[in-house]
C-alpha positions, 0 to 999 in steps of 0.5 A: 791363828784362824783361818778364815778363808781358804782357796783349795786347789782352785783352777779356771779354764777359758777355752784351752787357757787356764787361767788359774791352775792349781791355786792354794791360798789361805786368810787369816783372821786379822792379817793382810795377805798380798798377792802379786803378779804380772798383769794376766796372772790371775789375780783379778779371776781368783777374786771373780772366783772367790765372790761367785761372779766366776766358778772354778773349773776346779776346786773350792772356796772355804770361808769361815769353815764353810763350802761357799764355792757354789753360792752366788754373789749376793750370798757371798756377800751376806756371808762377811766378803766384800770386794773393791773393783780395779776401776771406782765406778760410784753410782753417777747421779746418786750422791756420795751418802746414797752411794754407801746406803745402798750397801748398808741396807744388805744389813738392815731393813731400816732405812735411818739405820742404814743413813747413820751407817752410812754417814758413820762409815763415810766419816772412818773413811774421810768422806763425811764432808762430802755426803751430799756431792754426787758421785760423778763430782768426786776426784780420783781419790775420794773415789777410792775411798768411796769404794771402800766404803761401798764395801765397808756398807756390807760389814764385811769380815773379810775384804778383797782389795783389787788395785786400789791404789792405782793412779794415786800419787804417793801421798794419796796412796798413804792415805789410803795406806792408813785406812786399810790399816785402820780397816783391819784394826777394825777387825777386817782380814784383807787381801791386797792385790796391787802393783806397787811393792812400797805399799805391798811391803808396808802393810802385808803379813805374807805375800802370794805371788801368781804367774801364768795363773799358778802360784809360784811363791809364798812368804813374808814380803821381803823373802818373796821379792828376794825369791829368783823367780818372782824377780824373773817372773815379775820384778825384773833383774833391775830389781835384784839390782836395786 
């Protein structure tokens, strides 16, 4: 397998908390890497450190074969990694077709070019029939879904998914289940941060698990939340029980 990114010996420090320390971690083409943990683990700071909105204390960031550790966000980008936000904030007063324009014109100075893409990538998502709504109308689903296609607009080859399941009921989240299925099918790796072991299982490769910023496992899903500390440092004892 390739790998196409790659976390080495990654550390952030805020004063004296360390809020990462240490952490290894790699993508491979065509997989669904999981990282999981308590809140305050660290998992939103690797992404922030990964896409250049954070620069580690210590350590580097490979994407590609290549040292992105020092590239501001907007390279990053341009470099085939795109990211999702725990909170969908859509573009309010711009409507959802505008809101996916504005990511797909990183790709091309042509702005019909960048409306059929945009229209094309709303309709891989199930948002097509919603073009011409605001931003601001849409429910909680259909604004996930926006974020990914916000994301998609950018024509990632890599794409880092922080929560964004939360708040959905369980049918909700199968739909977007399939859709990340259906994204990296498409030729995206992904990685997944989430809460909710169901969809962790259903769909990751492997499974990174943070605790007070290091890692303290890795593995296939099923070895991972059978590992004794991640039930004490994340599960609880209720789920070795279940």
């Amino acid at each position: 397998m390739t790998t196409v990114l790659e976390g080495r010996g990654l550390s952030k420090r805020f004063g004296g908390l360390w809020a990462l320390r240490g952490v290894d971690f790699r993508l491979e083409e065509g997989e669904i890497l999981g990282l999981i943990g308590p809140n305050g683990s660290g998992k939103t700071t690797l992404f922030n450190v990964v896409t250049g909105f954070l620069k580690p204390t210590e350590g580097r960031v490979v994407a590609f074969g290549e040292d992105i550790t020092a590239l501001p966000p907007y390279k990053i980008c341009q470099r085939g990694i795109a990211r999702t936000f725990q909170i969908a904030r859509p573009f309010s007063d711009l409507t959802v077709l505008d809101n996916v324009v504005i990511g797909a014109l990183l790709r091309t100075g042509d702005p019909e070019e960048a409306v059929e893409k945009a229209k094309n990538i709303l309709d891989f998502v199930g948002l097509y029939r919603k073009a011409r709504d605001l931003g601001k109308n849409l429910t909680t689903i259909e604004r996930k879904h926006l974020e990914l296609a916000k994301a998609l607009s950018t024509e990632p080859k890599i794409l880092l998914l922080d929560e964004v399941m939360a708040g959905l009921k369980p049918a909700e989240m199968d739909a977007i289940l399939k859709t990340l299925v259906r994204i990296r099918d498409s030729g995206v790796s992904e990685i997944v941060v989430e809460h909710v072991m169901r969809a962790i299982e259903a769909i990751c490769d492997r499974v990174i698990v943070l605790d007070y910023g290091e890692k303290i496992a890795e593995g296939k899903p099923r070895e991972v939340m059978a590992n004794g500390k991640v039930i004490d440092a994340y599960l609880g004892r209720e789920y070795r029980l279940a």
